[in-house]
MDAnalysis code that builds the backbone (N, CA, C; Angstrom):
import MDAnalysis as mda
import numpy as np

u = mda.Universe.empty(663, n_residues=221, atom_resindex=np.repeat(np.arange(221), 3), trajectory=True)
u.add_TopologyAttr("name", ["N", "CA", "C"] * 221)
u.add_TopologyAttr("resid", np.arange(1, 222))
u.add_TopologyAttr("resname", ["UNK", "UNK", "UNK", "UNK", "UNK", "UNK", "UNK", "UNK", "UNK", "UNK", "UNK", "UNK", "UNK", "UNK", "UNK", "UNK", "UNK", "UNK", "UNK", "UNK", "UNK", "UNK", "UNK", "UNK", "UNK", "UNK", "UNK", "UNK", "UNK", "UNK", "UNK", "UNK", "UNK", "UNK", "UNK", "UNK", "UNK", "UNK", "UNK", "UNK", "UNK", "UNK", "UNK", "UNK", "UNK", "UNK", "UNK", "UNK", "UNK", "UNK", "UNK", "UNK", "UNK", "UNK", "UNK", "UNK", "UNK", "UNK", "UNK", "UNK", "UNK", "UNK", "UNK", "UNK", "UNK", "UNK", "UNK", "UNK", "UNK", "UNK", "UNK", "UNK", "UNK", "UNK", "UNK", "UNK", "UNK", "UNK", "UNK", "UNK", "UNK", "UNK", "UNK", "UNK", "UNK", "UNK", "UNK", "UNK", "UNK", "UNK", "UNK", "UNK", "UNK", "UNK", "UNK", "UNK", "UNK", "UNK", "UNK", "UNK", "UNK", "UNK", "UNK", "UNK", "UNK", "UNK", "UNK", "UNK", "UNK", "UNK", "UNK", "UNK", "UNK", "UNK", "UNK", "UNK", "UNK", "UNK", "UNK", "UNK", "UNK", "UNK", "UNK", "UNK", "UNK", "UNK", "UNK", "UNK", "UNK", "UNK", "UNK", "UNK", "UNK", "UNK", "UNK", "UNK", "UNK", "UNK", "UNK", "UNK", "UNK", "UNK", "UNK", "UNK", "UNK", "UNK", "UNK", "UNK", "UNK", "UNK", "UNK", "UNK", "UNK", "UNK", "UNK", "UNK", "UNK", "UNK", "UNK", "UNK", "UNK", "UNK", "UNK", "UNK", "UNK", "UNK", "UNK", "UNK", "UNK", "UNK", "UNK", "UNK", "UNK", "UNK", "UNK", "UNK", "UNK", "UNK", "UNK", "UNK", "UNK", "UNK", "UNK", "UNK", "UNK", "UNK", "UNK", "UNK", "UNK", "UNK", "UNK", "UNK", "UNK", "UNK", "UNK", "UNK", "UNK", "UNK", "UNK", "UNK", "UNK", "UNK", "UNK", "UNK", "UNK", "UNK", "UNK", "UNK", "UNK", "UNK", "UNK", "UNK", "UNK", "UNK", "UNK", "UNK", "UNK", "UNK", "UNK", "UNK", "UNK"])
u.atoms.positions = np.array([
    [-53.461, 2.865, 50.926],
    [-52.212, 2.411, 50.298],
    [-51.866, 3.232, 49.056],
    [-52.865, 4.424, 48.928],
    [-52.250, 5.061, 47.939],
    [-50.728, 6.022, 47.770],
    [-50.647, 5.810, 48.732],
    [-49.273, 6.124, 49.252],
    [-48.135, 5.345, 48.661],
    [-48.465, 4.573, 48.901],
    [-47.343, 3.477, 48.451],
    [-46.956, 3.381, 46.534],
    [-48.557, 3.617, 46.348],
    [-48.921, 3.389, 44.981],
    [-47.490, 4.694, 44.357],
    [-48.197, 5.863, 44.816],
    [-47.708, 7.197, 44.444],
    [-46.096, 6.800, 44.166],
    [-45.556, 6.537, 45.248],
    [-43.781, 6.429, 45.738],
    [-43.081, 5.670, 45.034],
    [-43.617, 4.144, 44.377],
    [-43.864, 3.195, 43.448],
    [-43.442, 3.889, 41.978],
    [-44.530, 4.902, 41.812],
    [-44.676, 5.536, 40.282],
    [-43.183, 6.545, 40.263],
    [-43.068, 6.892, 41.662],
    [-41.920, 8.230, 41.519],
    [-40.570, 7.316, 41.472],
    [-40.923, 6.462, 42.326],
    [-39.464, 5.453, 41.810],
    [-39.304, 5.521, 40.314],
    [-40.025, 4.836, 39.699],
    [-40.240, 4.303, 38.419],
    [-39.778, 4.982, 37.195],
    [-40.341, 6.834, 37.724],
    [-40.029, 7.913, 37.188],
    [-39.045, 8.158, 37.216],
    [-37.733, 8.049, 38.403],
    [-36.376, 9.013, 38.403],
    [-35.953, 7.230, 37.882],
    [-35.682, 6.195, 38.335],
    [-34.960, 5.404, 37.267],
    [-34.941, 5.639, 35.786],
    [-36.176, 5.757, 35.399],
    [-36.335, 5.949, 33.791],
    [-35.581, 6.910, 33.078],
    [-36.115, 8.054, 34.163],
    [-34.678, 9.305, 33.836],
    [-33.086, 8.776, 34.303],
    [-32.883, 8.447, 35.192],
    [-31.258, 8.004, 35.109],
    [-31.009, 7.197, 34.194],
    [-31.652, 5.944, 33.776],
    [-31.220, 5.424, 32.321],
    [-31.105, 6.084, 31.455],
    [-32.197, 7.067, 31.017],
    [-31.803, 8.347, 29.942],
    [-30.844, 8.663, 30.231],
    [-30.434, 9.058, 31.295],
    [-29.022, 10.351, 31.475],
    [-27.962, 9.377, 31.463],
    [-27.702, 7.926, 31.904],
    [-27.145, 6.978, 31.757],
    [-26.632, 6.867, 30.180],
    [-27.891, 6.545, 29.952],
    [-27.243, 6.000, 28.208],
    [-27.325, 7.625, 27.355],
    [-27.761, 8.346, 27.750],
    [-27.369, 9.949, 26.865],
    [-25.859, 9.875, 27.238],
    [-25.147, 9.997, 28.240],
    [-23.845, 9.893, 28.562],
    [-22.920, 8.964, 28.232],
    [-23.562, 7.667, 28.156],
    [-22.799, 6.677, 27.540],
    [-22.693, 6.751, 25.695],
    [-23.418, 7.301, 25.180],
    [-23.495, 7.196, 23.740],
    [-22.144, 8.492, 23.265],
    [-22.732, 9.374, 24.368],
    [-21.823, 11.206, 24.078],
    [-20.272, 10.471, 24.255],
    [-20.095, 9.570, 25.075],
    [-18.907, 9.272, 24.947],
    [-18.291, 8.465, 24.168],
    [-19.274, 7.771, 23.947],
    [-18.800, 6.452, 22.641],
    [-18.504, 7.294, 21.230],
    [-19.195, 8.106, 21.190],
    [-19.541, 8.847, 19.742],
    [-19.152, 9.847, 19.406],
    [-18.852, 10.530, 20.691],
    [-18.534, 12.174, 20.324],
    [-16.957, 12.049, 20.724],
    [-16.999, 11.571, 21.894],
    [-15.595, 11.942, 22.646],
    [-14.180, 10.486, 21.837],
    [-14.852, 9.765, 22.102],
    [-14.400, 8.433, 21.274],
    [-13.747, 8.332, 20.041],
    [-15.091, 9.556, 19.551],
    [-15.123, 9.047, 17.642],
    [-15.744, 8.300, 16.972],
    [-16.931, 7.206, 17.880],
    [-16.789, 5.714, 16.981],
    [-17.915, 6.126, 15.725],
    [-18.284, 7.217, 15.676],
    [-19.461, 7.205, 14.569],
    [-18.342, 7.520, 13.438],
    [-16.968, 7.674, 13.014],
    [-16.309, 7.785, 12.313],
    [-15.748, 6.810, 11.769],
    [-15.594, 6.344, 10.391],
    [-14.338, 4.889, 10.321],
    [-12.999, 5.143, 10.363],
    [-12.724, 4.154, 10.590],
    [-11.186, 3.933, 10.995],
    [-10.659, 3.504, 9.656],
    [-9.612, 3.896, 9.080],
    [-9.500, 2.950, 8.012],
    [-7.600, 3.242, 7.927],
    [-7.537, 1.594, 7.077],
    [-5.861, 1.311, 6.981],
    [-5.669, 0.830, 5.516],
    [-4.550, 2.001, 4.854],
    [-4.339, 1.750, 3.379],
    [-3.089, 1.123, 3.445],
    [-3.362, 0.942, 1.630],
    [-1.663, -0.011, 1.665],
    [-1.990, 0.514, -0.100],
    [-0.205, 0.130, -0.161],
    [0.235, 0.567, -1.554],
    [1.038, -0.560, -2.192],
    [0.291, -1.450, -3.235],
    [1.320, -1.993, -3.684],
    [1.795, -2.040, -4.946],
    [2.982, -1.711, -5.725],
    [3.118, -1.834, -6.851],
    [3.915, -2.646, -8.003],
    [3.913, -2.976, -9.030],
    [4.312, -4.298, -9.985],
    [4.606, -3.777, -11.152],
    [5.734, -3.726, -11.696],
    [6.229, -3.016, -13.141],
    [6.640, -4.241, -13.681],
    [6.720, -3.945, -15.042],
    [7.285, -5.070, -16.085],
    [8.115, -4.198, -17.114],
    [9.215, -4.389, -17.696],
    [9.835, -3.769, -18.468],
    [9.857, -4.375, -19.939],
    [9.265, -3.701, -20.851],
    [8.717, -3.884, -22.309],
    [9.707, -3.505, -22.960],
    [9.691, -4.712, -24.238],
    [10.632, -5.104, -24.699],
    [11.302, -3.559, -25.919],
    [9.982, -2.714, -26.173],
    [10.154, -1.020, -26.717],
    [11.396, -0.273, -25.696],
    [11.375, -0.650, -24.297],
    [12.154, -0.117, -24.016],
    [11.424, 0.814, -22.177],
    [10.299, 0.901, -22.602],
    [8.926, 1.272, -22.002],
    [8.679, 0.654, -20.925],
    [8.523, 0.880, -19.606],
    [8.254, 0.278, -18.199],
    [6.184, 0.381, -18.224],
    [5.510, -0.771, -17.716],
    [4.471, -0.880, -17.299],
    [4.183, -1.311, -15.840],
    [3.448, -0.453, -15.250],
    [3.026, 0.235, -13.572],
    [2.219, -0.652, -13.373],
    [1.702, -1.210, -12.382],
    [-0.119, -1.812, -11.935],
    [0.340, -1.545, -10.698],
    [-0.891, -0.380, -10.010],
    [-1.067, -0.324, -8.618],
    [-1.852, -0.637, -8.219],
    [-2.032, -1.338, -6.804],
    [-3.370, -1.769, -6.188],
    [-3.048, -0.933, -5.157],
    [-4.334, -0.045, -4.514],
    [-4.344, 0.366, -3.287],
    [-5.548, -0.357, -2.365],
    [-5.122, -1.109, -1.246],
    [-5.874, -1.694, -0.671],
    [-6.315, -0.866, 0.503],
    [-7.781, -0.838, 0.874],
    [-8.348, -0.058, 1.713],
    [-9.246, -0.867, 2.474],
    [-8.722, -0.932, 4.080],
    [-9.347, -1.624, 5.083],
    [-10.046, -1.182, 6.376],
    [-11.148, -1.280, 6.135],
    [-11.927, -0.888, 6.958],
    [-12.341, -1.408, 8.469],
    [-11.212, -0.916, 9.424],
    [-11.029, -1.327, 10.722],
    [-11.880, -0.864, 11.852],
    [-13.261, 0.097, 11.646],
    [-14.023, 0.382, 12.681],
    [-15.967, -0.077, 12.529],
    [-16.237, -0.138, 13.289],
    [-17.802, -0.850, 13.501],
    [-18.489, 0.319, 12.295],
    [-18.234, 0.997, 11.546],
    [-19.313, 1.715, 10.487],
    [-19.321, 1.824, 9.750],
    [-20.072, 2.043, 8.198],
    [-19.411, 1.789, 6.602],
    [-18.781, 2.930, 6.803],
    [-17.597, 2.501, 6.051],
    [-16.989, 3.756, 5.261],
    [-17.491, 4.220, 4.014],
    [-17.733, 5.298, 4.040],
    [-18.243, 6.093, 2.688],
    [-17.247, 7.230, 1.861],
    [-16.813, 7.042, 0.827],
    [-16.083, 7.858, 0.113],
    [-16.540, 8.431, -1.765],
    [-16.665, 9.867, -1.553],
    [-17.180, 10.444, -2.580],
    [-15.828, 10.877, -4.457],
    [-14.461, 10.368, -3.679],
    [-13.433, 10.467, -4.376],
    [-12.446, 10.175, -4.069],
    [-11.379, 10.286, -5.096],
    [-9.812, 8.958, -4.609],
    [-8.626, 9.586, -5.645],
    [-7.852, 9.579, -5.340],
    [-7.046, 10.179, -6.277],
    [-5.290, 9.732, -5.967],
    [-4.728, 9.395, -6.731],
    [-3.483, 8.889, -6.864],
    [-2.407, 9.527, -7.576],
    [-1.068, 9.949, -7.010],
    [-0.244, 10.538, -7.767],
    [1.021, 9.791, -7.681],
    [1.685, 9.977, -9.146],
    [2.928, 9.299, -9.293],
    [3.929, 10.751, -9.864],
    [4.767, 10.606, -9.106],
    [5.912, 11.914, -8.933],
    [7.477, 10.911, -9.252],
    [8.167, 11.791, -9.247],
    [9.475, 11.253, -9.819],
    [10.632, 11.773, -8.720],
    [11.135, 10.695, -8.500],
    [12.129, 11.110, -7.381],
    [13.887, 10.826, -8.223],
    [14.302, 9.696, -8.467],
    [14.971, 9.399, -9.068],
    [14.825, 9.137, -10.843],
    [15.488, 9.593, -11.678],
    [17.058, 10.777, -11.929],
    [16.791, 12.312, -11.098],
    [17.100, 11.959, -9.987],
    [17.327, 13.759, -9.597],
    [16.732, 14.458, -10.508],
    [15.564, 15.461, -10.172],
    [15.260, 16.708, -10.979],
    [16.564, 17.997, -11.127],
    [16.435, 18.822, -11.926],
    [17.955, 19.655, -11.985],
    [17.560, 20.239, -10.863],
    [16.464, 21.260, -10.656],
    [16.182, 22.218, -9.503],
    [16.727, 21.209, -8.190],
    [16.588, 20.155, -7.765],
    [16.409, 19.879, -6.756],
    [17.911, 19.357, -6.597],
    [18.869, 18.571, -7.836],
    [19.616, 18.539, -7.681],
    [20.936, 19.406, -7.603],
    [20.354, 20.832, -7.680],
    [21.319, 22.304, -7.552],
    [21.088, 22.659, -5.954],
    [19.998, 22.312, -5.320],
    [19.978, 22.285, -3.780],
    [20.956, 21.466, -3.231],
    [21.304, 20.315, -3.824],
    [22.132, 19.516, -3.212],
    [23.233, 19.955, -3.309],
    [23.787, 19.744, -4.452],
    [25.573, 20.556, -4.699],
    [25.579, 21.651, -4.165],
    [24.571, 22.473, -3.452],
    [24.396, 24.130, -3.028],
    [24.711, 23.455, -1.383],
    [24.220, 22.032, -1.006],
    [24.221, 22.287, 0.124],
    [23.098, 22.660, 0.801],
    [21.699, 23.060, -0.023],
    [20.746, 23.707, 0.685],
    [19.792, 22.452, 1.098],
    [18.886, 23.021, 1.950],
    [17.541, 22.258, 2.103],
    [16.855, 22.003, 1.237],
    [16.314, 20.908, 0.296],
    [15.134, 21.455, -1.006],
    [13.739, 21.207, -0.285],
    [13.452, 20.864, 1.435],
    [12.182, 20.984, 1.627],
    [11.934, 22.864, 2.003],
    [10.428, 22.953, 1.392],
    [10.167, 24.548, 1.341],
    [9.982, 25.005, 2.343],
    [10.277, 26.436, 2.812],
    [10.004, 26.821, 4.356],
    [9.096, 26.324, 4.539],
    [7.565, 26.069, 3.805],
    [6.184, 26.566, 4.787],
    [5.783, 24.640, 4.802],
    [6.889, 23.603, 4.327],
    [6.403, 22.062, 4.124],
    [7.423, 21.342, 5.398],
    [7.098, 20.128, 4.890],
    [8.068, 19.573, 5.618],
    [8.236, 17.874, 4.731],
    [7.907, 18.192, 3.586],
    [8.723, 17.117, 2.461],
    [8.684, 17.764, 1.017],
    [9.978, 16.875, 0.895],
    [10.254, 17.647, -0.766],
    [8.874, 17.807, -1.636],
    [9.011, 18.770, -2.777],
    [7.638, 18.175, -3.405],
    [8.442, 17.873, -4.960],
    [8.574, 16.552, -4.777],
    [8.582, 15.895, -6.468],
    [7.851, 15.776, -7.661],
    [8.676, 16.559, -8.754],
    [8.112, 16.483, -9.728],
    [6.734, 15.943, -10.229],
    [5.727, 16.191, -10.383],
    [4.392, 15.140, -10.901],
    [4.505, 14.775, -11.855],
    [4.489, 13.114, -12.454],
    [4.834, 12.426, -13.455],
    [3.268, 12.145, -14.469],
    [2.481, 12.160, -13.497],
    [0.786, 11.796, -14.107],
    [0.147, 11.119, -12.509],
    [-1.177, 10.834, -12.708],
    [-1.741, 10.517, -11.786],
    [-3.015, 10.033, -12.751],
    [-4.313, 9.770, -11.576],
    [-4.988, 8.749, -11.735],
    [-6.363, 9.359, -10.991],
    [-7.958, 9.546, -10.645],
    [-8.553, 10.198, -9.952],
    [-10.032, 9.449, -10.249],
    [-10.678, 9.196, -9.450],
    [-11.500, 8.364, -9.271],
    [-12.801, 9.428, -8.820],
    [-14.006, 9.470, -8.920],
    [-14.903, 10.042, -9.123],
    [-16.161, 9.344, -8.589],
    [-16.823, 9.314, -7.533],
    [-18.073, 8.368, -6.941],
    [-18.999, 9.295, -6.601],
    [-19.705, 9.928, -7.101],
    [-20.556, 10.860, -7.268],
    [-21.862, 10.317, -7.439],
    [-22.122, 9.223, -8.412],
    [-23.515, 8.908, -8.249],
    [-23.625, 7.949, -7.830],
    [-22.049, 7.070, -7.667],
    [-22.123, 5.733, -6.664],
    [-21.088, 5.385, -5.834],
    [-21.624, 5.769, -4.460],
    [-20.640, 6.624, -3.308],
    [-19.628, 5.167, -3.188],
    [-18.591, 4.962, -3.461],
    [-17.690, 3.731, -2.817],
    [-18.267, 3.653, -1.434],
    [-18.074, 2.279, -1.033],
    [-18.615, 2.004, 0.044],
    [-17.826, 0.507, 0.919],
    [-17.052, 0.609, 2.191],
    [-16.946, -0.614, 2.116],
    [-17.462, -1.266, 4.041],
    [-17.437, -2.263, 3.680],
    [-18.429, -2.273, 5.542],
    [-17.290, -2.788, 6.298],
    [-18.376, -2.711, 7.708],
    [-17.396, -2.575, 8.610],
    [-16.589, -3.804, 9.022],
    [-15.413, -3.914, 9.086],
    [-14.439, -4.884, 9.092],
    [-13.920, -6.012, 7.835],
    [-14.262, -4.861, 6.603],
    [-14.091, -5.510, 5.551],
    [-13.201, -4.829, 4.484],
    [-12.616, -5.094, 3.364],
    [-11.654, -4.227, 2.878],
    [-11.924, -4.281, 1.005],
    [-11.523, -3.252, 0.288],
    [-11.344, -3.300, -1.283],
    [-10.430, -2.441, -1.618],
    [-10.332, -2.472, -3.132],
    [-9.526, -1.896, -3.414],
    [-9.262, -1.266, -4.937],
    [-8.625, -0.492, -5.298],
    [-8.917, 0.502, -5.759],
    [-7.337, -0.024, -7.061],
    [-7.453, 0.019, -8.494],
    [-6.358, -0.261, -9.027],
    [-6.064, 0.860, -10.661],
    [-4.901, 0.662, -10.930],
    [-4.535, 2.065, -11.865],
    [-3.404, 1.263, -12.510],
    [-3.151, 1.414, -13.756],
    [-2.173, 1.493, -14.667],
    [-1.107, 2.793, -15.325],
    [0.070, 2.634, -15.532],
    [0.638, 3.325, -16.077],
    [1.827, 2.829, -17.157],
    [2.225, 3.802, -17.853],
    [3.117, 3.573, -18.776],
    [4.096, 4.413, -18.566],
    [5.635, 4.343, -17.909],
    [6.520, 5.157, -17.972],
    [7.693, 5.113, -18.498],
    [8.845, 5.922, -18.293],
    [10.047, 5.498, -19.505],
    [11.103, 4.522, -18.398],
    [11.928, 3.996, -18.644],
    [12.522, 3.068, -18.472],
    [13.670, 3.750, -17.592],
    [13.615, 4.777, -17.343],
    [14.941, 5.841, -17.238],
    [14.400, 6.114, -15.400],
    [13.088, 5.912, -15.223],
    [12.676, 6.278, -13.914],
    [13.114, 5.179, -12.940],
    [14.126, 5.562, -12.123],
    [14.439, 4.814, -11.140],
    [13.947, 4.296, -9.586],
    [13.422, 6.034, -9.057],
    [12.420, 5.690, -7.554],
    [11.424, 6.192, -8.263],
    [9.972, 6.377, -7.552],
    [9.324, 7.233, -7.798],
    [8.348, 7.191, -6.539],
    [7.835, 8.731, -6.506],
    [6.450, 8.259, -5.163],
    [5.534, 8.239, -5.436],
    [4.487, 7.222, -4.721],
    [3.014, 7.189, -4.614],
    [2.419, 7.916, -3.941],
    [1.545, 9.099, -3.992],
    [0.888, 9.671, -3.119],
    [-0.714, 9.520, -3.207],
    [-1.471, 8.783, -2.263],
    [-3.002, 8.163, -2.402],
    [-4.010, 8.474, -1.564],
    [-4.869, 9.374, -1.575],
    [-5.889, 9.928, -1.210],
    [-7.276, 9.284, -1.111],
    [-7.823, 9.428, -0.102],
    [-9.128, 8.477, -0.244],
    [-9.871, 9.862, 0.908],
    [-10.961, 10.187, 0.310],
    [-11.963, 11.279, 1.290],
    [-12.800, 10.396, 1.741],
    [-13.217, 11.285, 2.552],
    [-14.202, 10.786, 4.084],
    [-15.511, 11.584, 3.767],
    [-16.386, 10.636, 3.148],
    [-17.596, 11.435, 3.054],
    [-18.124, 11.306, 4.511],
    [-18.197, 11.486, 5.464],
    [-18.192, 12.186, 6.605],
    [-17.863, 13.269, 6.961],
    [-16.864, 13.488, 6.567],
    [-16.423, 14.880, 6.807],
    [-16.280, 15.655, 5.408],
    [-17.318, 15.970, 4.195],
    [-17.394, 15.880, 2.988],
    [-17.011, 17.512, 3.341],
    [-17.767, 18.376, 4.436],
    [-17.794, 19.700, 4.481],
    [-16.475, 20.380, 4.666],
    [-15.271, 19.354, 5.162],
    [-14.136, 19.702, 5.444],
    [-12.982, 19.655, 4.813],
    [-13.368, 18.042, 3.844],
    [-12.693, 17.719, 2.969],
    [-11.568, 16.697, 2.919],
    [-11.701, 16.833, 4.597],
    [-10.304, 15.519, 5.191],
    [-10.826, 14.365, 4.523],
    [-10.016, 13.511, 4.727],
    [-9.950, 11.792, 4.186],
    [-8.628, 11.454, 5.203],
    [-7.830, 10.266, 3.940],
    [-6.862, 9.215, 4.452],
    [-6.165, 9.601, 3.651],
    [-4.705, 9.591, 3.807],
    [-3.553, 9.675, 2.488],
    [-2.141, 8.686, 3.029],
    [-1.373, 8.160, 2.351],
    [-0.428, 7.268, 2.441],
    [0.383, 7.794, 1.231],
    [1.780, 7.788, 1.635],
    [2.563, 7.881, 0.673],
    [4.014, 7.212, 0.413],
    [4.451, 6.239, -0.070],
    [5.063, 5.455, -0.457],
    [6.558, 5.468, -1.521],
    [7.682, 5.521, -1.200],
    [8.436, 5.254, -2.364],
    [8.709, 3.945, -3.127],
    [8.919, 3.821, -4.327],
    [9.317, 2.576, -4.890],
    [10.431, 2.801, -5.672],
    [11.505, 1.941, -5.653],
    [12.384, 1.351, -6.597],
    [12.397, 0.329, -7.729],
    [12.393, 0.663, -8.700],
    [12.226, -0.075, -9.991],
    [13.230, -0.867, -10.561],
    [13.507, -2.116, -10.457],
    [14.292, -3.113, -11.220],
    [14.711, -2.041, -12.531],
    [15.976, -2.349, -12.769],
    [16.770, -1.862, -13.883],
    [17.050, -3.195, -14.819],
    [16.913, -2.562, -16.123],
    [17.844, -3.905, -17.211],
    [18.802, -4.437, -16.894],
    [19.710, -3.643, -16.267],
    [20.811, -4.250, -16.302],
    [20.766, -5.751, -14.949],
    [19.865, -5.050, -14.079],
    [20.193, -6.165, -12.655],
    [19.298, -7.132, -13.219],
    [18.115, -6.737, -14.374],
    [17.724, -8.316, -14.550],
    [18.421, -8.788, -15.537],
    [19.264, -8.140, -16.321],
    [20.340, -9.112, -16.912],
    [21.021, -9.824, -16.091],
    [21.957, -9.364, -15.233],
    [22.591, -9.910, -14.437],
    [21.960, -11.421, -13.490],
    [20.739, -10.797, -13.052],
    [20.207, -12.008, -12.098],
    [19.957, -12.967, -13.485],
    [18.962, -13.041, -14.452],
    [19.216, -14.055, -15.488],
    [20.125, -15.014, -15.860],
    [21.574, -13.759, -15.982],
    [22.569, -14.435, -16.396],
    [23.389, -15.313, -15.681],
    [23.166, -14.964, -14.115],
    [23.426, -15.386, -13.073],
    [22.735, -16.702, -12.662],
    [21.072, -16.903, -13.173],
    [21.252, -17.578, -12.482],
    [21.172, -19.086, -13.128],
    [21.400, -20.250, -12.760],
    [21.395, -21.390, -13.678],
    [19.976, -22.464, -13.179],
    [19.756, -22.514, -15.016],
    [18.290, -23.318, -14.560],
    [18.742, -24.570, -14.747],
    [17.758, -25.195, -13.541],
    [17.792, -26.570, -12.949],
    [17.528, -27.457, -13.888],
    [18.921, -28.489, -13.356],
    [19.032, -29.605, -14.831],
    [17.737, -30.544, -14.348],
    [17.456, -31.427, -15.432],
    [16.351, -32.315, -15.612],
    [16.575, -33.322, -15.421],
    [16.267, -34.083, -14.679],
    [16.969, -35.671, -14.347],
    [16.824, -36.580, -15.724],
    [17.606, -37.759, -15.965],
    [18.172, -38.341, -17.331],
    [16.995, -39.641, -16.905],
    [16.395, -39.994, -18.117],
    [15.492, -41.043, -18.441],
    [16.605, -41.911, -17.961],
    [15.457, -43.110, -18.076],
    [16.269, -44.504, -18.225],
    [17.548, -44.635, -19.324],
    [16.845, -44.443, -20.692],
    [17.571, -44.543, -21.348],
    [18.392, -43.520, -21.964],
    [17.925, -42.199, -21.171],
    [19.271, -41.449, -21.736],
    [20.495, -42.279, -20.679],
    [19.973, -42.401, -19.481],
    [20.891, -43.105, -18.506],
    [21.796, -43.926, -19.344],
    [21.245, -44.989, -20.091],
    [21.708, -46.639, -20.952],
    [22.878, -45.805, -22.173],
    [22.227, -44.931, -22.573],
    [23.162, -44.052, -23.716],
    [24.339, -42.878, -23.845],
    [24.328, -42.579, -22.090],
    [25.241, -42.235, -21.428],
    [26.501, -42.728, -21.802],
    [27.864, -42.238, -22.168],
    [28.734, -42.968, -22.634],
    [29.520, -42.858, -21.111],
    [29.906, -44.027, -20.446],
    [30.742, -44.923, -19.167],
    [31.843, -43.910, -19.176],
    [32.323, -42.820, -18.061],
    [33.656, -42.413, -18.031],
    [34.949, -43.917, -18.052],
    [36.271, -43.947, -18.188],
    [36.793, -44.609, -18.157],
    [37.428, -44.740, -16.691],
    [37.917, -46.372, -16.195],
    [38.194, -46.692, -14.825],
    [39.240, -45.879, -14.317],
    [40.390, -45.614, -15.039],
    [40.752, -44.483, -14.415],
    [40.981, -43.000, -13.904],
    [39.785, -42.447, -14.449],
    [38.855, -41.470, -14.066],
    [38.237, -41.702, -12.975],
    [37.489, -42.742, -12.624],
    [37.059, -42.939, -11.931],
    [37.277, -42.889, -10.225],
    [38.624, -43.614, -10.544],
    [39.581, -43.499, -9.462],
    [40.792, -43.331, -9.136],
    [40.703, -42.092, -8.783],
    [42.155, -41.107, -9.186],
    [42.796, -40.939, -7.802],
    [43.503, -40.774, -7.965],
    [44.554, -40.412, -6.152],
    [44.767, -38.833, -6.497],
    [44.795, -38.263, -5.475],
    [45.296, -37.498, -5.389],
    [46.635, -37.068, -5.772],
    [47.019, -35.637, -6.473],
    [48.183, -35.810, -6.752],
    [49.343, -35.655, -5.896],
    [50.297, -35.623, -5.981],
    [51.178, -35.341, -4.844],
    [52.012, -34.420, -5.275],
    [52.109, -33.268, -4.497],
    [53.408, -32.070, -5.104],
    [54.526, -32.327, -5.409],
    [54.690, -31.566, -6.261],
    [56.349, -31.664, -6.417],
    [57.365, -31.428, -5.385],
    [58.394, -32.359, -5.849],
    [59.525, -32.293, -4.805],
    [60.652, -30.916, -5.436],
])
């Protein structure tokens, strides 16, 4: 029956190898062809100004970063820019009255003025966020009151691909409340009366009965 024994072992042998070649093939595809050893990730931009009473606008950005694939995300740096779109720059606004394009041959969006920015540094403590979980990243600014749009441009690298340098970027415009429209909505709008005690009720002075009940008038003949 050593026969049997032998045929037994050689079975035993080429299954073991097709599971190898099985799951070597199944992983090459999950991982390589797929991607999944990479994270997935989904930003967001949100921003909140207040206008100071100097005259002076105050910024708070949160950039929220969500981590949508099965692996930590790891990031070695982050960087945020605030550019100025509205009052028209002169250069860009002489393209317009010209009629010309102001995006550059070799781009394919304007590049606006840089107003300041913001840059984040994780070098000895790599940001990190796990998988199917999210944080976020926040910045202040101080600008003049005169800035009407402006863009966000927000960078987050892929220490995965540290050798290449890619990451995530999102870029965002915002419009900034003006003095004048929150004058207007203020002035506009009327705050809600307070219902009358008892006794303001009692101290209420009685309109008179014929006020009360008036006919309509009737036109002239």
């Amino acid at each position: 029956m050593n026969w049997w024994k032998d045929l037994a072992e050689i079975v035993q042998a080429v299954t073991a190898s097709a599971a190898i070649v099985v799951a070597g093939a199944w992983t090459y595809l999950l991982f390589v062809r797929k991607r999944l050893r990479y994270p997935r990730v989904s930003l967001g931009i949100t921003v909140d100004d207040l206008l100071l009473d100097d005259g002076g606008r105050l910024v708070h950005v949160e950039l929220k970063i969500e981590n949508r694939s099965d692996v930590i995300l790891t990031s070695t740096w982050a960087e945020l820019r605030l550019r100025q779109v509205l009052p028209l720059p002169e250069d860009l606004r002489g393209c317009v009255q010209a009629n010309q394009d102001p995006v550059p041959v070799d781009r394919t969006e304007v590049e606006w003025p840089l107003i300041t920015g913001r840059k984040w540094k994780f070098d000895k403590a790599t940001f990190e966020v796990e998988p199917g979980e999210s944080d976020s990243l926040h910045a202040d600014f101080m600008l003049k009151e005169d800035i009407a749009v402006a863009q966000f441009y927000f960078f987050l690298s892929n220490a995965a691909k540290s050798h290449s340098g890619l990451g995530w970027a999102l870029t965002k415009m915002h419009k900034f409340d003006r003095r004048e429209e929150e004058d207007k909505m203020s002035n506009g709008t009327k705050k809600p009366k307070r219902p009358l005690t008892e006794q303001q009720k009692q101290q209420r002075p009685q309109a008179p009965q014929h006020q009360q009940q008036q006919k309509p008038q009737q036109p002239k003949k």
